[in-house]
C-alpha positions in Angstrom: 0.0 0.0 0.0 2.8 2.5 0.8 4.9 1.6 -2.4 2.0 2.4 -4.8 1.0 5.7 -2.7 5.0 6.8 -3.0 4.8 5.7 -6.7 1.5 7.3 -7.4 3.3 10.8 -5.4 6.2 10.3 -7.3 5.0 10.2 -10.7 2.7 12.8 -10.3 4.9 15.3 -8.4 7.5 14.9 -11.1 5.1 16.0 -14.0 4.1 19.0 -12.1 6.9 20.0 -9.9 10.1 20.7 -11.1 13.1 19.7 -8.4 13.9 23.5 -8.4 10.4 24.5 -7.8 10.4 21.6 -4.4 13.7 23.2 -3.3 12.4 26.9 -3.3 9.4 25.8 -2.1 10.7 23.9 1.4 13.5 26.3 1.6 10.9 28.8 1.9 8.8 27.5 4.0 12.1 27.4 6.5 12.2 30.8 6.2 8.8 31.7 7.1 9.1 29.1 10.0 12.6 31.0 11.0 14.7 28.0 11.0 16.8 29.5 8.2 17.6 33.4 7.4 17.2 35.4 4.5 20.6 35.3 3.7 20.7 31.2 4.2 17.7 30.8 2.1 19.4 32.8 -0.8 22.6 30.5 -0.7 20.7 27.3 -0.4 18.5 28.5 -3.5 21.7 29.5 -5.2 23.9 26.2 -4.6 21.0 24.0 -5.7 19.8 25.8 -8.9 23.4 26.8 -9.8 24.5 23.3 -9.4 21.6 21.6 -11.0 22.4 24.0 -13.8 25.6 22.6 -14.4 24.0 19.2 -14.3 21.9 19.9 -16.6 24.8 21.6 -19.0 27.3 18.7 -18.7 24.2 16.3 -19.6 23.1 18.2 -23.0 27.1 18.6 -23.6 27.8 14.9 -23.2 24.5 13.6 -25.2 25.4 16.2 -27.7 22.0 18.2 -27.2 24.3 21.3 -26.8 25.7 21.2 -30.9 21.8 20.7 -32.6 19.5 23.6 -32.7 15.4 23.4 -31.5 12.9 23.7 -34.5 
């Protein structure tokens, strides 16, 4: 019963919710709840979408999605 409710959450939260969009989303909510400051929230934000960034870069550079142009 659990698997299929984590499976059923998982599928569905990765079509709607991008991981960026979950990170600013619980790192705000630490804010609001003061368990993180302003300026902790900005470099948590910034160290997760600058690194998934160059995840993202180093996988369209490797699978050669980088060289071919979008119609």
């Amino acid at each position: 019963m659990m698997a299929r409710t984590k499976a059923f959450a998982d599928k569905y939260l990765e079509r709607f919710m991008s991981r960026k969009l979950l990170v600013w989303i619980s790192t705000t909510a630490l804010l609001l709840t003061e368990y993180v400051n302003s300026e902790q929230w900005v470099a948590i934000a910034l160290a997760y979408i600058g690194s998934q960034g160059v995840a993202d870069i180093a996988v369209a550079w490797k699978t050669g999605q980088l060289l071919t142009k979008d119609k």
